[in-house]
C-alpha positions in Angstrom: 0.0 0.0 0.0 1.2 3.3 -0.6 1.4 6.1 1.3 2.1 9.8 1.4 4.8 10.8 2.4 6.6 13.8 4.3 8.9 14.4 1.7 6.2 14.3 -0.9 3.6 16.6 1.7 6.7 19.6 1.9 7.5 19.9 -1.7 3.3 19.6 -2.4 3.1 22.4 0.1 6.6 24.5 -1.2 5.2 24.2 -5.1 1.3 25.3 -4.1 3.5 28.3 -2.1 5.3 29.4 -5.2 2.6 29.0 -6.9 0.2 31.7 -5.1 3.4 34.1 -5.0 4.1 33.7 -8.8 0.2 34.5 -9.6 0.7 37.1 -6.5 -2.2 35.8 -4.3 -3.6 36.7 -0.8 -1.2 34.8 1.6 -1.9 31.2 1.9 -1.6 28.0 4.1 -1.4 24.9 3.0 -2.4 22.0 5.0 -1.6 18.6 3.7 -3.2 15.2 5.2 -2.6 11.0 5.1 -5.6 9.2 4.1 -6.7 8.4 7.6 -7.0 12.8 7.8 -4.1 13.1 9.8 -1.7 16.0 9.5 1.5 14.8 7.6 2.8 19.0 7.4 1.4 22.6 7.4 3.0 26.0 6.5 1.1 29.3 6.6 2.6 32.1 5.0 4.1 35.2 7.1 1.0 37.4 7.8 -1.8 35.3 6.8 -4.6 34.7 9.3 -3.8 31.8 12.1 -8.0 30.7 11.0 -6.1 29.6 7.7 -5.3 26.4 9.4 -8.6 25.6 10.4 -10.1 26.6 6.9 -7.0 24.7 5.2 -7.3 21.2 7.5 -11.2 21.4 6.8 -10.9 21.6 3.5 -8.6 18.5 2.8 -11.0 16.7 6.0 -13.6 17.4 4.0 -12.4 15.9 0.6 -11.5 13.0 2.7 -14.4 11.9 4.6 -16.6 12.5 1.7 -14.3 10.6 -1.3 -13.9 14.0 -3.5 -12.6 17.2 -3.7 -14.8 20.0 -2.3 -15.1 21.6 -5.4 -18.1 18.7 -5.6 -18.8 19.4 -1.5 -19.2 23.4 -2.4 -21.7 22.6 -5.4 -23.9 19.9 -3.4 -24.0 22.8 -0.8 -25.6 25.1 -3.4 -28.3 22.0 -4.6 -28.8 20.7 -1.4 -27.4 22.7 1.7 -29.7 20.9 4.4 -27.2 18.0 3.3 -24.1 19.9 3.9 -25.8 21.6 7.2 -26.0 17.8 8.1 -22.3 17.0 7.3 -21.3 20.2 9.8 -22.9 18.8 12.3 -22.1 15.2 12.1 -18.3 16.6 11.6 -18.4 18.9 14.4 -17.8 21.5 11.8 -14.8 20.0 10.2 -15.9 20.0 6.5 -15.4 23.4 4.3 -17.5 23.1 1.4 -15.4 25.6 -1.1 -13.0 24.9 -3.6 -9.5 24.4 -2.5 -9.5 20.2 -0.3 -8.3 18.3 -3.6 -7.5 15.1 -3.5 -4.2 13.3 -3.9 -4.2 10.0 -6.2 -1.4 7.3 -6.4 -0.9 5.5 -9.7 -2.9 2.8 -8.9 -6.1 5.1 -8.5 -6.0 4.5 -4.6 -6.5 7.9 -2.0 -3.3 8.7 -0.5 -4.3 12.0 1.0 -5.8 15.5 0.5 -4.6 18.7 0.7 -6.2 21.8 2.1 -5.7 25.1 0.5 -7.1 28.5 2.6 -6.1 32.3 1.5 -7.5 33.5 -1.9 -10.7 32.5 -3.7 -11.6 29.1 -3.4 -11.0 28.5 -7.2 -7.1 29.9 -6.6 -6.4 27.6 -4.1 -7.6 24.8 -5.9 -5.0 25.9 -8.5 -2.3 25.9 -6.1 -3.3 22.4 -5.1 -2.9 20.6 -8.3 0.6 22.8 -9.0 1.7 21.2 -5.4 0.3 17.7 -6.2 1.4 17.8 -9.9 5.3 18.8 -8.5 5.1 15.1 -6.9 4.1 13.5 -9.9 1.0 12.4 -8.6 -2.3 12.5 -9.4 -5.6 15.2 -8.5 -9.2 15.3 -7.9 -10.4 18.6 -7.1 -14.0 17.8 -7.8 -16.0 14.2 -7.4 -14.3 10.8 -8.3 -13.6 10.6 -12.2 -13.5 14.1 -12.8 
């Protein structure tokens, strides 16, 4: 079985980093999680908010528990939001339902992890996820399984 990494969860986090300076985004953190949603490594940038690593962690939670990125969470929200009130609760208000928990694929198609993006727009972070996961030569899925 493979698994995720620290090596693999710093340089995700570095290249999703450089990424969000190079476009010149808000200030980020990047939270990056095993597929059992525990915390293999975090960074927040110099000045951004310390709720970033809430939002961050809740976002790749979130992608997690529910099998695909919250791209998918943060549309079922719109189309059904007693649903996504219900997720809250049952996860103590761990799930973010916005753009920005991706998940991170191995070759063989199984979950390794997720990472959590929190700073700029939703859709931005996402970005900065799949540069991060992409510098690893793994695989994405920002939005439900098979997309």
């Amino acid at each position: 079985m493979a698994i995720l990494k620290l090596t693999q969860a710093e340089t995700i986090i570095d290249a999703a980093l450089a990424e969000g300076r190079r476009k010149n985004l808000a200030l980020l953190a990047v939270a990056v999680l095993d597929a059992g949603g525990h915390l293999i490594a975090f960074k927040r940038e110099d000045g951004a908010s310390f709720l970033r690593f809430e939002l961050a962690y809740g976002k790749a939670w979130g992608a997690l528990g529910m099998g695909f990125g919250t791209r998918e969470l943060a549309e079922r929200a719109v189309k059904n939001p007693a649903f996504v009130a219900a997720l809250s609760a049952v996860s103590q208000g761990r799930m973010v339902p916005s753009p920005g928990g991706v998940l991170v694929v191995g070759a063989g198609a199984e979950v390794l992890g997720a990472v959590g993006i929190s700073g700029d727009t939703g859709d931005n972070d996402e970005v900065c996820a799949l540069v991060g996961i992409k510098a690893v030569g793994l695989s994405a899925l920002p939005g439900a399984k098979g997309n």
